[in-house]
VOBA-1610 file (N, C-alpha, C; in pm, whole numbers, padded with zeros to 5 digits, always signed):
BEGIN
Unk+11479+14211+18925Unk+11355+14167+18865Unk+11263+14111+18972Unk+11130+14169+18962Unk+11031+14132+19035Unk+11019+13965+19025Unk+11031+13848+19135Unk+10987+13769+19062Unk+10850+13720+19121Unk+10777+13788+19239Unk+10637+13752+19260Unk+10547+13806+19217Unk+10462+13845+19162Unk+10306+13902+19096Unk+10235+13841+19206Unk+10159+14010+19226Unk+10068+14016+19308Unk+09910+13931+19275Unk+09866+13857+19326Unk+09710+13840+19301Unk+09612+13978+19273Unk+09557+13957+19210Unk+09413+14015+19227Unk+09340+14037+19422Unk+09377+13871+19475Unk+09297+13906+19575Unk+09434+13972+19690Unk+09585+13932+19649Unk+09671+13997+19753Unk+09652+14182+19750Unk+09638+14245+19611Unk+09628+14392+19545Unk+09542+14428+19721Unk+09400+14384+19675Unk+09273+14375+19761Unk+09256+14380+19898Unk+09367+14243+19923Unk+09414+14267+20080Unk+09515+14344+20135Unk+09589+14401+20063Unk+09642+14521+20100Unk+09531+14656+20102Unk+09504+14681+20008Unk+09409+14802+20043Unk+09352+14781+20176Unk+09269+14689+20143Unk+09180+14729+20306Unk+09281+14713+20421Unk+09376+14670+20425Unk+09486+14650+20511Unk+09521+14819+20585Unk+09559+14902+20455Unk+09624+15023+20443Unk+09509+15093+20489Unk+09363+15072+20470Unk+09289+15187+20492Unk+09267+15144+20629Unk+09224+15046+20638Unk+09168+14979+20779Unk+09331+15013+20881Unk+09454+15078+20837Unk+09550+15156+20943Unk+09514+15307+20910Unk+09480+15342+20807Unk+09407+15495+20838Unk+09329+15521+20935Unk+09185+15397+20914Unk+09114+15399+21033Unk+09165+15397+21177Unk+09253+15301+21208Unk+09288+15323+21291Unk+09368+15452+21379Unk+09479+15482+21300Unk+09523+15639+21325Unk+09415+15743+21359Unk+09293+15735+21295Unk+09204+15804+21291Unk+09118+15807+21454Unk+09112+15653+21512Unk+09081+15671+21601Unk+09121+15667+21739Unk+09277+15667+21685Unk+09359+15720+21822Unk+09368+15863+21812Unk+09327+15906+21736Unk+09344+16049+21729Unk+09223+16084+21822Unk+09133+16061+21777Unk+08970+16099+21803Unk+08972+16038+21987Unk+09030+15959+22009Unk+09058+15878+22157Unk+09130+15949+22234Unk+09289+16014+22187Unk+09335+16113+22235Unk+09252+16250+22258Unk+09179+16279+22202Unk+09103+16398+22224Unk+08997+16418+22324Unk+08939+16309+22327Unk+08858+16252+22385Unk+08871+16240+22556Unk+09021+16168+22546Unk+09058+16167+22704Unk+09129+16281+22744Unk+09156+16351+22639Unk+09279+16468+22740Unk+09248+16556+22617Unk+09297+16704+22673Unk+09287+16849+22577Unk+09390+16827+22464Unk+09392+16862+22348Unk+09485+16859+22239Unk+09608+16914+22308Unk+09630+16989+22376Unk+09725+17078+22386Unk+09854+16954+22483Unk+09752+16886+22582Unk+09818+16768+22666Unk+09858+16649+22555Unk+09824+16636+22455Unk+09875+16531+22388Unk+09984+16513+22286Unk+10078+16401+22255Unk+10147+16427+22201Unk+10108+16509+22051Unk+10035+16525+22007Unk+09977+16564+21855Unk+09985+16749+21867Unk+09932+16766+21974Unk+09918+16915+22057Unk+10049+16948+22066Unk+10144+16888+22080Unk+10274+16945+22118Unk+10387+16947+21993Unk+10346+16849+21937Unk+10394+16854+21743Unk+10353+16965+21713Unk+10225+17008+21670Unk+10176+17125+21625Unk+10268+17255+21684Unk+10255+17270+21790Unk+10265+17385+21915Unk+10433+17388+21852Unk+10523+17282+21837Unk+10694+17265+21813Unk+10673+17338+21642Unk+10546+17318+21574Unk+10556+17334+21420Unk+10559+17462+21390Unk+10448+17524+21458Unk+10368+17644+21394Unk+10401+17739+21527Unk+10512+17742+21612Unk+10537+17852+21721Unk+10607+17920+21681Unk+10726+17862+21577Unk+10821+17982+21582Unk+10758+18104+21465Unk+10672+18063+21356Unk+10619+18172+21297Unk+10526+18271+21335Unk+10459+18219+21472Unk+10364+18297+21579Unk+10445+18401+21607Unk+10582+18362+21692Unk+10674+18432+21740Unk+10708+18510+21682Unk+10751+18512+21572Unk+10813+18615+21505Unk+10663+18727+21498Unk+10591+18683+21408Unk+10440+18797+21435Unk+10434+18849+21520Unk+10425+18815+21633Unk+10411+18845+21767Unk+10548+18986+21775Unk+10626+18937+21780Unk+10760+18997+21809Unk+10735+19149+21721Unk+10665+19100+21582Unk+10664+19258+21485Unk+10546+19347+21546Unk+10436+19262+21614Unk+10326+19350+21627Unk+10346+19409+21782Unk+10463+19332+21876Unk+10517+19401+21992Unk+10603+19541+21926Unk+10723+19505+21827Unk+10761+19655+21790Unk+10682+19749+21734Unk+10573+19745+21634Unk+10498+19825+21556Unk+10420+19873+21714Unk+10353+19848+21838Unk+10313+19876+21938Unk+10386+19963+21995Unk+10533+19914+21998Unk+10641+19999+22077Unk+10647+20137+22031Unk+10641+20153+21850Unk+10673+20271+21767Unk+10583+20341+21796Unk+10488+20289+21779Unk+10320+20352+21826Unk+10318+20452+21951Unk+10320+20402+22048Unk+10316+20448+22173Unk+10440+20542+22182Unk+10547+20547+22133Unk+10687+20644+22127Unk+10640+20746+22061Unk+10572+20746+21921Unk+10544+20814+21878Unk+10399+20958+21944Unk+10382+20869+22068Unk+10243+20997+22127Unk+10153+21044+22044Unk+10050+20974+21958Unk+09964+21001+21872Unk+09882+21113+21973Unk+09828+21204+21923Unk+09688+21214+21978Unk+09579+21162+21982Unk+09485+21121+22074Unk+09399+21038+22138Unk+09435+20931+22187Unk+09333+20821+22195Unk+09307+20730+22300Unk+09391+20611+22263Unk+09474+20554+22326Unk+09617+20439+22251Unk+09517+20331+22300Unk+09555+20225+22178Unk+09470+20128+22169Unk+09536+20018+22323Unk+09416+19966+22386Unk+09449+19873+22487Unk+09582+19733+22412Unk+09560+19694+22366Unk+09658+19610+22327Unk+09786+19614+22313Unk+09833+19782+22223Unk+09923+19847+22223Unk+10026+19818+22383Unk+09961+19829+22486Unk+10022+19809+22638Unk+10007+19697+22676Unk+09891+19603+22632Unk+09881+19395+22651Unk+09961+19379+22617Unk+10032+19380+22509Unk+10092+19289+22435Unk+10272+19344+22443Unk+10276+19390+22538Unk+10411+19418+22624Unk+10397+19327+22698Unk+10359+19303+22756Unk+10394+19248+22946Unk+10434+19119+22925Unk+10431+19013+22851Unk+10493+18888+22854Unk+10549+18898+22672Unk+10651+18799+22723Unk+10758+18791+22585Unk+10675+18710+22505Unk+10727+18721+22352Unk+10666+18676+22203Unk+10624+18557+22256Unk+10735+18454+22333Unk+10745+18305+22336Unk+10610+18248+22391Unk+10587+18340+22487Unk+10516+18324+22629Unk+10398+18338+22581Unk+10344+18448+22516Unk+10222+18467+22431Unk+10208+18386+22300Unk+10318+18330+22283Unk+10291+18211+22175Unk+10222+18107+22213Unk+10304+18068+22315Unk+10210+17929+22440Unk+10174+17938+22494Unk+10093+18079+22550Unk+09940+18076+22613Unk+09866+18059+22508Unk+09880+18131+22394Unk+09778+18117+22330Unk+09709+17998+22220Unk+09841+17939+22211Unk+09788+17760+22144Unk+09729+17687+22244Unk+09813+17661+22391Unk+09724+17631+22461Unk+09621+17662+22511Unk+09579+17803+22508Unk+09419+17844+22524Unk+09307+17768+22424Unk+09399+17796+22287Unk+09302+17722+22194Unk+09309+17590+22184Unk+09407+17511+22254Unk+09418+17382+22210Unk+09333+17304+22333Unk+09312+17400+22453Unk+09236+17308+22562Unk+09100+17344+22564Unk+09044+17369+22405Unk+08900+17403+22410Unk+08884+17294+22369Unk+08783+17258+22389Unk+08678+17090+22350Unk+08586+17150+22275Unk+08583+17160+22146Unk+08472+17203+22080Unk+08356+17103+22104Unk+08215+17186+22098Unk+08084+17093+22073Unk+08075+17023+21971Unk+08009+16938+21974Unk+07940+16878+21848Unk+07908+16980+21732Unk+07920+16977+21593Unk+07859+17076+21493Unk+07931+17194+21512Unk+08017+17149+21621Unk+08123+17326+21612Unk+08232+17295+21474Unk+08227+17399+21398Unk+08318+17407+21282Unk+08450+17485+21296Unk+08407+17610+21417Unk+08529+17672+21420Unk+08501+17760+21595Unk+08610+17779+21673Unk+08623+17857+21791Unk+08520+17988+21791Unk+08421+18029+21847Unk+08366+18213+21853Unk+08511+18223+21932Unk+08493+18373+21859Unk+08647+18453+21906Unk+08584+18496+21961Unk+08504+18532+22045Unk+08501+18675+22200Unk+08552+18557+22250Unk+08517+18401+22309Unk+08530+18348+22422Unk+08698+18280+22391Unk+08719+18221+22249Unk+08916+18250+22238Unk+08943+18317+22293Unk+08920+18494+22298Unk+09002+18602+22321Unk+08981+18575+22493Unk+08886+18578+22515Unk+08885+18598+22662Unk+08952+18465+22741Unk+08955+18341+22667Unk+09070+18247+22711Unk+09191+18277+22694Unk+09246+18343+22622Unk+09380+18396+22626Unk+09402+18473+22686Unk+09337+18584+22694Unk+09350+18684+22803Unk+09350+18676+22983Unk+09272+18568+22956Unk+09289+18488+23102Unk+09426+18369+23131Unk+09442+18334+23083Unk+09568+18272+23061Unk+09696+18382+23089Unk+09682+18468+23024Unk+09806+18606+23000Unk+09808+18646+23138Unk+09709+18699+23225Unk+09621+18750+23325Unk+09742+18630+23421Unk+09670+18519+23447Unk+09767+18401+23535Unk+09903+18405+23567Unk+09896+18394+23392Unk+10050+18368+23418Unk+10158+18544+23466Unk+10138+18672+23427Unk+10161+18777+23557Unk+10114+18752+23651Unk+10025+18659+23661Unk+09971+18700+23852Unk+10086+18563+23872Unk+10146+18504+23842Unk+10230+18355+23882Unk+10342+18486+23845Unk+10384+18512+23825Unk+10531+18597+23790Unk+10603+18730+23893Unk+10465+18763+23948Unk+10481+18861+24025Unk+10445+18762+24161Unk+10385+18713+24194Unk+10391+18607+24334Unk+10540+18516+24344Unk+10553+18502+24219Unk+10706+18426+24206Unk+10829+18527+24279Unk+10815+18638+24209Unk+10885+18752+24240Unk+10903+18787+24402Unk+10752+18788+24428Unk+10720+18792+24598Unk+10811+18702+24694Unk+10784+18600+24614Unk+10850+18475+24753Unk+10984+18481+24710Unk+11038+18522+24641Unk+11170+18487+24599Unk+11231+18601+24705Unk+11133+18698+24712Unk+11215+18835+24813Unk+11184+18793+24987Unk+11131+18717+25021Unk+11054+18690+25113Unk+11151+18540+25145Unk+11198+18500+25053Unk+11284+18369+25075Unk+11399+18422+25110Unk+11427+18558+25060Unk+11561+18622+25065Unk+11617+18689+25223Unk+11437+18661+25276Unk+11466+18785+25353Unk+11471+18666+25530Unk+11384+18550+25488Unk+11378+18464+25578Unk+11396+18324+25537Unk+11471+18244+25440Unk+11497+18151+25404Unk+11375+18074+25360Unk+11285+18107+25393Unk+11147+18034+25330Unk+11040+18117+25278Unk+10963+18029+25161Unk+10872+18070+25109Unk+10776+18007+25088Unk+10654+18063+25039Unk+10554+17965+24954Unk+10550+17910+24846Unk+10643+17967+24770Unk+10700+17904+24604Unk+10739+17769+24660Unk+10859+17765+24758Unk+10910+17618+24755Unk+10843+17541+24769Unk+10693+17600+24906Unk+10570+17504+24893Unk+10541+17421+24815Unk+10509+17542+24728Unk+10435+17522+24559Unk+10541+17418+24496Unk+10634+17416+24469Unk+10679+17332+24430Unk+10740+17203+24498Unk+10724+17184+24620Unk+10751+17060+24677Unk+10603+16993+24661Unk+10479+17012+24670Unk+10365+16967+24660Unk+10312+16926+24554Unk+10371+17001+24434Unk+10310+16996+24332Unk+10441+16960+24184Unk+10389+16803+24149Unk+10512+16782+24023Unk+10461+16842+23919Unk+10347+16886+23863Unk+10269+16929+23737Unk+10299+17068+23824Unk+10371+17145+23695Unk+10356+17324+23742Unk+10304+17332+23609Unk+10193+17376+23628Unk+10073+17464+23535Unk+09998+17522+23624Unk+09917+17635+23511Unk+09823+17732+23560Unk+09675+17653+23662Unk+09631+17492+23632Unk+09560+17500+23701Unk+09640+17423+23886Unk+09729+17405+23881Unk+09775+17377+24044Unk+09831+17519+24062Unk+09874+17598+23985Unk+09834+17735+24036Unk+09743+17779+24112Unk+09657+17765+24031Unk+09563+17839+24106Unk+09467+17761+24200Unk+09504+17640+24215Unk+09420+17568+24360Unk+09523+17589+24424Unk+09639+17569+24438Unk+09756+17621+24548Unk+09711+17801+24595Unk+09698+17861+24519Unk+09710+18001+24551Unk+09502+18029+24608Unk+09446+17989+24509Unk+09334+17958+24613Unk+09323+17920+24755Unk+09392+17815+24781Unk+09428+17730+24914Unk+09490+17827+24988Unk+09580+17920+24994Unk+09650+17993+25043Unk+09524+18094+25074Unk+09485+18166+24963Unk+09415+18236+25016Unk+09248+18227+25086Unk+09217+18112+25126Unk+09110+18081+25184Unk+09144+18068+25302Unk+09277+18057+25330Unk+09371+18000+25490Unk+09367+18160+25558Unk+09416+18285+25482Unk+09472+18405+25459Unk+09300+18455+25509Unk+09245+18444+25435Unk+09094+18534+25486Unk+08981+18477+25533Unk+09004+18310+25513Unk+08875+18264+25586Unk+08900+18264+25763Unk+08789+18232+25828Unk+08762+18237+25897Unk+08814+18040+26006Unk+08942+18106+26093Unk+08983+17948+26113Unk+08910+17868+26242Unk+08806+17741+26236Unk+08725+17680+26304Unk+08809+17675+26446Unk+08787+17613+26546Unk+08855+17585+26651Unk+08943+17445+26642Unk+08895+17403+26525Unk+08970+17239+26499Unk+09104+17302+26419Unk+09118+17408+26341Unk+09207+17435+26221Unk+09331+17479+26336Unk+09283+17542+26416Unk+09407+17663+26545Unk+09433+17553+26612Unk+09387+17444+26638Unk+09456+17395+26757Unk+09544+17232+26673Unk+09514+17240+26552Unk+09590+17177+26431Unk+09706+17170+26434
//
């Protein structure tokens, strides 16, 4: 048996209690977004753990229905995607592509992503990560062949392995590779 009864004014101070922690949730959310891409935050990575494995599987049917496709030798022109959507596994194209969409910062009054510039963030993403797979590939034969590489570089320099120290590492490399070296750089 209950034996306290609530006031009128305790009812009261709970509500605003309860909403005034909505508010708040509300603006750690909006704070998280704010300082870092959805995709970097813990909220980004809940989602990405929620809604990947049903990507995957899609992914996985529209890689076989592609596969049948192309076996089959239609006559005419085979759709470009049909051959995209080979080259990296279901998983891989699952998490480029939340994180493509999750490290967009929409504008103000934006309601929803334009898909040409989605697509072409994913596709650039897809694009990276083969060009990181086949350079991986490189140094690994090149490590094989002389005990060192530029991968180990890459990873002694760099604790964050993502696509963007990718590509200032591999930038860096290749500005060393074709630029032009001062008389201060050679005698370095």
């Amino acid at each position: 048996m209950l034996r306290y009864q609530p006031t009128e004014a305790d009812i009261e101070r709970q509500i605003r209690w309860e909403l005034h922690a909505v508010e708040r949730g509300a603006e750690r959310v909006r704070k998280q977004i704010e300082d870092q891409t959805i995709a970097d935050s813990p909220m980004g990575r809940r989602l990405l753990a929620k809604l990947a494995r049903k990507v995957v599987v899609n992914i996985r049917k529209a890689q076989m229905e592609a596969v049948d496709i192309i076996a089959e030798q239609r006559k005419g022109r085979p759709q470009t995607w049909w051959w995209l959507i080979q080259t990296l596994t279901a998983e891989q194209l699952t998490v480029l592509t939340f994180r493509s969409i999750f490290n967009t910062k929409p504008r103000e009054a934006m309601t929803s992503l334009p898909l040409t510039s989605t697509a072409l963030r994913i596709s650039s993403a897809c694009h990276q990560q083969l060009d990181f797979e086949v350079w991986q590939a490189e140094q690994k034969e090149v490590e094989k062949a002389t005990g060192d590489s530029q991968f180990k570089e890459y990873l002694r320099t760099n604790s964050t392995i993502n696509a963007k120290s990718f590509q200032r590492f591999s930038s860096k490399v290749q500005r060393l590779r074709l630029g032009k070296w001062s008389r201060e750089k050679t005698v370095a």
